[in-house]
C-alpha positions in Angstrom: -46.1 -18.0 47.7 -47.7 -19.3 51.0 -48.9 -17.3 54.2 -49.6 -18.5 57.6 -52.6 -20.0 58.7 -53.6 -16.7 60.3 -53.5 -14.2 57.8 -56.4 -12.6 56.9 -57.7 -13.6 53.6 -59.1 -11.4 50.6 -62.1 -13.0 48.6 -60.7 -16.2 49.9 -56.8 -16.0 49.4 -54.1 -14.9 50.7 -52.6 -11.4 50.0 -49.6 -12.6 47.9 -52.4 -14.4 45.8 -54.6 -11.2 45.7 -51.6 -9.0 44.8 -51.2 -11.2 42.1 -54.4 -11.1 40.9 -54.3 -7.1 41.4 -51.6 -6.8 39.1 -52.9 -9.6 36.5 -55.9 -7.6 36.2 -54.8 -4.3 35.9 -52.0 -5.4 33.1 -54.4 -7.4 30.8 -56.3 -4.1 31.0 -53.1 -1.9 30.2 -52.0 -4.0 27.4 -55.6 -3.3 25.7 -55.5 0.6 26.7 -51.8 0.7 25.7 -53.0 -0.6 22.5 -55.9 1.7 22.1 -54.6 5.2 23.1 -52.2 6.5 20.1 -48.3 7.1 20.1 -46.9 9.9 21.8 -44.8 11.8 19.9 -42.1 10.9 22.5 -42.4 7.8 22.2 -42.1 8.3 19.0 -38.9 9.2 19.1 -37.7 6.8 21.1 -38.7 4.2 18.3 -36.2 6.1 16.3 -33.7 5.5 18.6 -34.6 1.8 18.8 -33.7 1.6 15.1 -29.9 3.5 15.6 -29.3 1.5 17.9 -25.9 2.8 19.9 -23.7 3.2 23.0 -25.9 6.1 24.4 -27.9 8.5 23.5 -27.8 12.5 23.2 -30.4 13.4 26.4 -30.3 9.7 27.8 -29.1 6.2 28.2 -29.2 3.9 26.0 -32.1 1.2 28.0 -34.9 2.6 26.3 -33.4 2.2 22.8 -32.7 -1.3 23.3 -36.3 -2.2 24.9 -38.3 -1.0 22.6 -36.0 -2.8 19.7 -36.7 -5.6 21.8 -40.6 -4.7 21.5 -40.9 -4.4 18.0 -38.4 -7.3 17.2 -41.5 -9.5 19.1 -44.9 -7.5 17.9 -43.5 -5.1 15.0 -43.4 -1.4 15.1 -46.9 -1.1 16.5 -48.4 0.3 19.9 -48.0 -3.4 21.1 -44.5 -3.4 20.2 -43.1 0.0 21.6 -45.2 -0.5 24.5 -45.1 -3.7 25.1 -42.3 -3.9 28.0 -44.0 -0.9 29.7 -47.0 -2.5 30.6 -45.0 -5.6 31.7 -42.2 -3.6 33.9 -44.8 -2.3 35.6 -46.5 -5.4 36.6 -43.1 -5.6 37.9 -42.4 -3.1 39.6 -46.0 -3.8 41.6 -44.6 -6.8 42.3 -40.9 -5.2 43.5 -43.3 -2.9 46.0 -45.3 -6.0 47.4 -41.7 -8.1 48.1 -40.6 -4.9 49.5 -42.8 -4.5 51.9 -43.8 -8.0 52.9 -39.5 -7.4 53.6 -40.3 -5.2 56.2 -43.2 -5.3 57.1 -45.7 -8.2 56.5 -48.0 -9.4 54.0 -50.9 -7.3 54.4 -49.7 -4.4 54.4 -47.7 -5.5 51.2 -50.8 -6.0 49.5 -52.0 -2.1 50.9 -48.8 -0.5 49.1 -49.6 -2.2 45.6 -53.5 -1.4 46.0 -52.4 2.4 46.7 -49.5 2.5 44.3 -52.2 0.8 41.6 -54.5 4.0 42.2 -52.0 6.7 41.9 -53.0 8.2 38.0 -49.0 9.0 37.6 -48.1 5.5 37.9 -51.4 4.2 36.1 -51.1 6.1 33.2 -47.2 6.1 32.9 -47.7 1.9 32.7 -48.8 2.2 29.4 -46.4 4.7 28.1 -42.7 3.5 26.6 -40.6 6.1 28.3 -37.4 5.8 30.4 -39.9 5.9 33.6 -41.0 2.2 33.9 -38.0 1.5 33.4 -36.3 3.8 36.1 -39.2 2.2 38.6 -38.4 -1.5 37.9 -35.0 -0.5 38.1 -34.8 1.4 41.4 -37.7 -0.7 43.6 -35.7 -4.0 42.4 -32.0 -2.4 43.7 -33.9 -1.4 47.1 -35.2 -5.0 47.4 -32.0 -6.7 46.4 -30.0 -4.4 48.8 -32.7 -5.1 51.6 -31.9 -8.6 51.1 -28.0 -8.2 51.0 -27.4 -5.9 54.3 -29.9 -9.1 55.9 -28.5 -11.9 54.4 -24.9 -10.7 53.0 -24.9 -12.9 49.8 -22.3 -11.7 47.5 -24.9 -12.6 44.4 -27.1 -9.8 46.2 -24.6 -7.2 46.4 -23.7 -8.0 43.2 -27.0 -7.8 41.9 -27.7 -4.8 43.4 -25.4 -3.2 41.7 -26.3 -4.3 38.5 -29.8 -3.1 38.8 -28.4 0.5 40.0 -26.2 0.6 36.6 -29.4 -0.5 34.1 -31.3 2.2 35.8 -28.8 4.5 35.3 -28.7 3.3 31.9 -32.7 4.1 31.8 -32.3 7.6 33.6 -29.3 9.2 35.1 -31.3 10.0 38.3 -30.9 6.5 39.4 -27.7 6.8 40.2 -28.8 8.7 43.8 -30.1 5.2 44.9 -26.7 4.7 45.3 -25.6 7.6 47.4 -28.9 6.7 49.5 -27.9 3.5 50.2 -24.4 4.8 51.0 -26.2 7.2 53.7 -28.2 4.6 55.0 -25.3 2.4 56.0 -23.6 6.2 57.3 -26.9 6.1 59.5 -27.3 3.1 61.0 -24.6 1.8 63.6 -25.0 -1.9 63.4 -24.5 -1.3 59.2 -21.7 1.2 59.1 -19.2 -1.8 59.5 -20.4 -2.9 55.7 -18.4 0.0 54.5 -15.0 -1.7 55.2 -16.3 -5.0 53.8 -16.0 -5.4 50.0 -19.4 -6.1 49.0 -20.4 -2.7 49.0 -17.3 -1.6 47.1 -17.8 -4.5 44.7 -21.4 -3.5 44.3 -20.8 0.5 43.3 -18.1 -1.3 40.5 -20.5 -3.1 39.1 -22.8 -0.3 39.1 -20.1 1.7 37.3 -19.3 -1.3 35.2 -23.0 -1.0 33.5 -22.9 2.4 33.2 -19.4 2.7 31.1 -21.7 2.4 27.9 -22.8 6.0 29.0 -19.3 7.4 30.0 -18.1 6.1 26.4 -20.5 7.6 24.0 -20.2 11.0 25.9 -16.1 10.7 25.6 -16.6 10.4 22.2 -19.2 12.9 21.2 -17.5 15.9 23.7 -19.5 15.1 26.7 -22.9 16.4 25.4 -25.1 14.4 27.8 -23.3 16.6 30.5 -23.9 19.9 28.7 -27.1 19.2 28.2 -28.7 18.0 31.4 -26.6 21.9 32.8 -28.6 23.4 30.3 -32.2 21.3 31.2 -31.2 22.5 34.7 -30.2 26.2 33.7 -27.7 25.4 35.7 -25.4 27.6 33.6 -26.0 31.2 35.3 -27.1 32.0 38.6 -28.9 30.0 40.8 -31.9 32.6 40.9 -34.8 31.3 43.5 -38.4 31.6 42.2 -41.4 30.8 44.8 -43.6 30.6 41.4 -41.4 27.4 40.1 -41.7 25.9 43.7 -45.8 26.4 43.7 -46.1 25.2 40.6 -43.8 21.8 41.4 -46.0 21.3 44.8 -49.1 21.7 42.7 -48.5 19.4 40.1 -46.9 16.6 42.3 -50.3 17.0 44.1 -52.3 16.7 40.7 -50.4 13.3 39.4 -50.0 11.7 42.9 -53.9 13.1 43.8 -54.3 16.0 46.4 -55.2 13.6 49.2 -52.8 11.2 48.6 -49.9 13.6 47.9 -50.8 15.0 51.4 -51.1 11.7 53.0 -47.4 10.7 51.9 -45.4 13.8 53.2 -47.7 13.6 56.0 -46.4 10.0 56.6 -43.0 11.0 55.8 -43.1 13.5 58.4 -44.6 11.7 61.3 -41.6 9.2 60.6 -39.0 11.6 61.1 -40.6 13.3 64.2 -41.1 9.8 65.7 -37.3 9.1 64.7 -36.0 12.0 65.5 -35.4 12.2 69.3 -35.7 8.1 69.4 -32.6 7.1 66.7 -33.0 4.1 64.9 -33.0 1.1 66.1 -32.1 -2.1 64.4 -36.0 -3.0 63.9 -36.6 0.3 62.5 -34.0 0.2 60.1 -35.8 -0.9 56.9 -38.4 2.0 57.4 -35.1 4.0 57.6 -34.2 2.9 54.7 -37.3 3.4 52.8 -37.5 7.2 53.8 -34.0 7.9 52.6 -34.7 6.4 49.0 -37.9 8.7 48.7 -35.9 12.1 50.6 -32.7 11.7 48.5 -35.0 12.0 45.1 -37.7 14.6 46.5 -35.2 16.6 48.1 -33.2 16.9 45.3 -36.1 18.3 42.8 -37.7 20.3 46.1 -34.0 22.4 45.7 -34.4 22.2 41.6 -37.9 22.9 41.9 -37.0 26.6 43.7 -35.4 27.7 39.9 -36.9 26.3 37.6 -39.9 24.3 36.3 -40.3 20.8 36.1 -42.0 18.1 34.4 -44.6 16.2 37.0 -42.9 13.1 36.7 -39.4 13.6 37.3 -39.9 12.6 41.2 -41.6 9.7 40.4 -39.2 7.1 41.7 -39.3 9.1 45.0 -42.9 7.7 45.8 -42.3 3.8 45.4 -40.4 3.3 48.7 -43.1 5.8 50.6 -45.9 4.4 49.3 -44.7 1.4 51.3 -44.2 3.6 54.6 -47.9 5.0 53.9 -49.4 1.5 53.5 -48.1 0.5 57.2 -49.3 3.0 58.3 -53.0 2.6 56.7 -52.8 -0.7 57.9 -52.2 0.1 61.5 -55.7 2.4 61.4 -57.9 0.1 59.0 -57.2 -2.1 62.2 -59.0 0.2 64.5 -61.7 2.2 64.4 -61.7 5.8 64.4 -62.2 9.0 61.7 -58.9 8.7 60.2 -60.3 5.9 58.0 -63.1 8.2 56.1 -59.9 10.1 55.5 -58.4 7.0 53.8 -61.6 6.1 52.2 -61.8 9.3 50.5 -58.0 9.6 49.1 -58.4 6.3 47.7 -62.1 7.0 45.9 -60.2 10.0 45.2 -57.5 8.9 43.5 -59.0 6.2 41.4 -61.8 8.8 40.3 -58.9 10.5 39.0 -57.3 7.6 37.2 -60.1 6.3 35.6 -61.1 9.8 34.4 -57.3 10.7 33.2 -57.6 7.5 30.9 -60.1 9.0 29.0 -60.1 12.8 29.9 -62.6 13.6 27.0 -65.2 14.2 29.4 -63.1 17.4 31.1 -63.9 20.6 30.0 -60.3 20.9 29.4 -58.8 23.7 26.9 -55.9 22.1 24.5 -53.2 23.0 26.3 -54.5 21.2 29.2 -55.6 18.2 28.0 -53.1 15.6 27.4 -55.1 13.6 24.6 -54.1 16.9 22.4 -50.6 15.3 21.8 -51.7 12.5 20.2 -54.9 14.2 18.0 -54.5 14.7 14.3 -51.3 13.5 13.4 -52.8 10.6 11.7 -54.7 13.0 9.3 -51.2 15.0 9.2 -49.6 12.0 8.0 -51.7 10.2 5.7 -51.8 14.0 3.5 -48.3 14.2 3.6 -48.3 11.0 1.9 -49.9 12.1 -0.6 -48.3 14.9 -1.3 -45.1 13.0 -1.4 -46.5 10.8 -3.7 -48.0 13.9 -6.0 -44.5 15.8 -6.0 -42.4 12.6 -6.8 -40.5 14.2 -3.6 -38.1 11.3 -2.1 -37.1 13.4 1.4 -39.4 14.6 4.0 -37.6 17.2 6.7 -39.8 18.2 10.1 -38.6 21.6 12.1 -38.5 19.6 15.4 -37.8 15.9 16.8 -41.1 15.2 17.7 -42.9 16.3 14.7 -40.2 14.4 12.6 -41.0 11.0 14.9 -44.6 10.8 15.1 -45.5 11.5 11.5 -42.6 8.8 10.6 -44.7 6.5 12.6 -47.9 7.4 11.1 -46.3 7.5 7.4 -47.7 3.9 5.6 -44.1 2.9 5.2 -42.9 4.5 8.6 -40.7 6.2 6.3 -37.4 8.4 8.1 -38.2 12.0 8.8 -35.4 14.5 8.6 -35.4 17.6 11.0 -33.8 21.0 10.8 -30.7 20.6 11.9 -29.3 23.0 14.9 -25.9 24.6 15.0 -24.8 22.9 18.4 -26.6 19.3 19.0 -30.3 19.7 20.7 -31.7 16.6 19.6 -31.0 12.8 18.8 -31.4 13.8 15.3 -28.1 16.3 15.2 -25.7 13.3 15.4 -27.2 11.2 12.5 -27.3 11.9 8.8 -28.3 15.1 7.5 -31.1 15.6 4.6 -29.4 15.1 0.4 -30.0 18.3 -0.7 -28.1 17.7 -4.5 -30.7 16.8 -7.3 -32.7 14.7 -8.4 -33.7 15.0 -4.9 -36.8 16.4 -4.3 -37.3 17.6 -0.1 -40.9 17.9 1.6 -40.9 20.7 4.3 -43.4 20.1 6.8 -43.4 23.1 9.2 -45.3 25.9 11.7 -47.1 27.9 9.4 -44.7 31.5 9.5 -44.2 33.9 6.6 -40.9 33.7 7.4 -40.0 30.2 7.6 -38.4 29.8 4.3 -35.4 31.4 5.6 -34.4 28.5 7.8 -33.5 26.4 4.7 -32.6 29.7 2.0 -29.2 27.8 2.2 -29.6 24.4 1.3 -32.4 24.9 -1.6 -32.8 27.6 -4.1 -36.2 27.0 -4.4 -38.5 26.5 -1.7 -42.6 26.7 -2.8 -45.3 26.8 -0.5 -47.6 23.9 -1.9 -50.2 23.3 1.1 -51.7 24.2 4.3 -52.8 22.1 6.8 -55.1 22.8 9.8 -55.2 20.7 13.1 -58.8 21.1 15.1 -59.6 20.0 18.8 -62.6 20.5 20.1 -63.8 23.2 17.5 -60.3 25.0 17.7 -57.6 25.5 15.6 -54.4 24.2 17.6 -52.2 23.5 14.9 -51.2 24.9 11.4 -48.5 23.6 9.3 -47.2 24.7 5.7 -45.9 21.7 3.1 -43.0 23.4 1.4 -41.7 21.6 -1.8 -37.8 22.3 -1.4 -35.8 22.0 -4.6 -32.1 22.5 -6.0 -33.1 22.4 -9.7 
């Protein structure tokens, strides 16, 4: 890494030094957080996919299983282990966002996109979390940089990498496939590019994109297309497409809480002003890569802004979206931190702002939150939950242990001492992971544990596989003074 003479320096070095040191200090911190804060229950499951290892997976690709088999293979089947590659992606992907821009823009402004991207509590917190998003993100800011590289340099190893980092991601999360069709528009777009659509290296680069993703297209061939069904489904895209201004509030709102109100605003705001200053102007040849960077973020936002109108999202489906605008955003922060004028109390203020909210979402104890609001309710009392049903499994001489749902079977398997397989009910058509692998023994001696939401009723589920199914125990789940949860052990029998 070197810089001219004449770059400005940050507590004497350069910004690709202070980048560095940015991101070394924020992951040594995220590997002890990510240690700290407890499992998530999806997560959890996750892990179980990690140990049936396969071609694919029932809601998603198979890169998740594979990296957190990875993790635990290194550190065991321990927070360091399932989040292990989370924390160190992410440092990645900072990295990814800091060549990215130095790529089109310069240095300093490089190191403004990973200072704002390093603030933004959906991308802090989701560091330290082993789900298919850090993955996505390494994925998709490492295909923008390679392609960046290829349409300037026209290197078949670029191309080619390219599109091998478009087919992991897809392998991560199906989404990352529209980087693709973005670059695709980009090259529509700009005059000067449009001839790289008769060359080769684009075609050879979608191949191997397809190429990694076959795993994907083979598992779902063999298990009846499933994956397909069910993301129609997650979409309710089954019925009519009904439009609902509550869904669409309730997307803008939540983007605004994970991205931070003033920063969320200062993004579209950025994306805007680029496409009015674009607009009557075209692109020209110097503008191209912040072309570029706006089609990446519009082809993801756009997508979940027409979702978002019927039905209701999770805040972090978009995420990808932001990487390539942060970027936009940061050049153009850099442009007014180098004048004077108000706009830069207004900068001040969304970055106190969103930090305040990072560092308070990392330990959000001191919100007056209810339980359905607060996030740390997901990962209270399962311990407790698990260490009793231990016992009881111990007490009853009971050699099986069935959950009603994936994530109650997944998180008390990791909490049990021996991290012991947790059955779940299983559904008539596949609606989890846990449909396509072995089903509960229900033929004696075997003795089943039935851990489920406490229902007068609930012995009706299983009337068919035991004859005799005996409430033995209740168990209470508190947060902050209120009852949340209540489960009944049920010892299950075929005497």
């Amino acid at each position: 890494m070197h810089a001219s003479a004449s770059s400005p320096r940050f507590l004497g070095l350069s910004p690709a030094w202070a980048a560095v040191l940015v991101i070394g200090v924020a992951t040594v911190f995220r590997f002890f957080y990510a240690v700290w804060l407890p499992l998530l229950p999806d997560e959890a499951y996750y892990l179980q996919w990690s140990r049936h290892l396969d071609a694919s997976y029932f809601s998603k690709g198979p890169a998740i299983a594979y990296t957190i088999w990875a993790g635990t293979a290194l550190f065991g089947s321990h927070n360091c282990g399932v989040r292990f590659f989370a924390v160190l992606l992410s440092a990645g992907t900072a990295w990814q966002i800091f060549l990215l821009a130095r790529r089109w823009y310069d240095e300093v402004t490089a190191l403004v996109a990973v200072l704002i991207a390093g603030v933004v509590p959906l991308f802090a917190l989701g560091a330290v979390v082993m789900t298919i998003d850090p993955l996505s993100a390494f994925f998709w800011v490492w295909a923008a940089n390679l392609f960046s590289r290829a349409i300037q340099d026209g290197l078949w190893r670029d191309w080619l990498l390219t599109g091998f980092a478009i087919g992991c991601g897809f392998l991560a999360k199906y989404l990352n496939a529209l980087e693709l069709v973005a670059f695709l528009v980009f090259l529509l777009l700009v005059p000067e590019r449009r001839r790289l659509l008769g060359r080769p290296q684009f075609w050879t680069m979608a191949i191997m994109a397809l190429i990694c993703a076959l795993p994907v297209f083979w598992w779902n061939w063999q298990h009846g297309w499933v994956s397909a069904a069910q993301l129609g489904n997650r979409g309710h895209l089954e019925g009519r497409f009904d439009l609902h201004f509550s869904t669409f509030f309730d997307f803008l709102s939540q983007q605004a809480l994970v991205i931070s109100p003033l920063l969320f605003l200062a993004l579209l705001a950025a994306a805007c002003r680029v496409l009015y200053l674009r607009a009557g102007n075209g692109w020209p040849e110097k503008s191209e890569g912040e072309l570029l960077l706006l089609i990446l973020f519009l082809t993801v936002f756009l997508f979940y802004v027409v979702l978002a109108w019927h039905l209701r999202g999770e805040p972090n489906w978009p995420a990808v979206s932001y990487l390539t605008l942060i970027v936009i955003l940061a050049s153009r922060w850099r442009q007014i931190l180098d004048r004077n004028g108000s706009a830069r109390y207004f900068i001040s203020a969304a970055f106190l702002l969103a930090w305040l909210q990072t560092v308070v979402f990392h330990d959000p104890e001191v919100l007056p939150l209810s339980f359905k609001t607060d996030p740390m309710s997901r990962v209270v009392g399962w311990t407790e939950i698990a260490g009793r049903l231990d016992d009881i499994r111990h007490e009853q001489n009971a050699d099986v242990l069935i959950a009603d749902a994936y994530k109650e079977a997944s998180i008390l398997s990791f909490h049990l001492p021996d991290q012991g397989f947790i059955y779940t009910v299983r559904h008539d058509r596949p609606a989890t992971q846990y449909d396509f692998w072995p089903t509960y023994p229900t033929s004696p001696p075997h003795r089943a544990l039935w851990i489920t939401e406490t229902d007068e009723n609930k012995p009706a589920v299983l009337a068919h596989d035991f004859s005799r199914i005996t409430p033995i125990e209740y168990m209470i789940v508190s947060f902050h003074g209120r009852v949340f949860r209540q489960y009944t052990v049920y010892l299950c029998e075929n005497p």
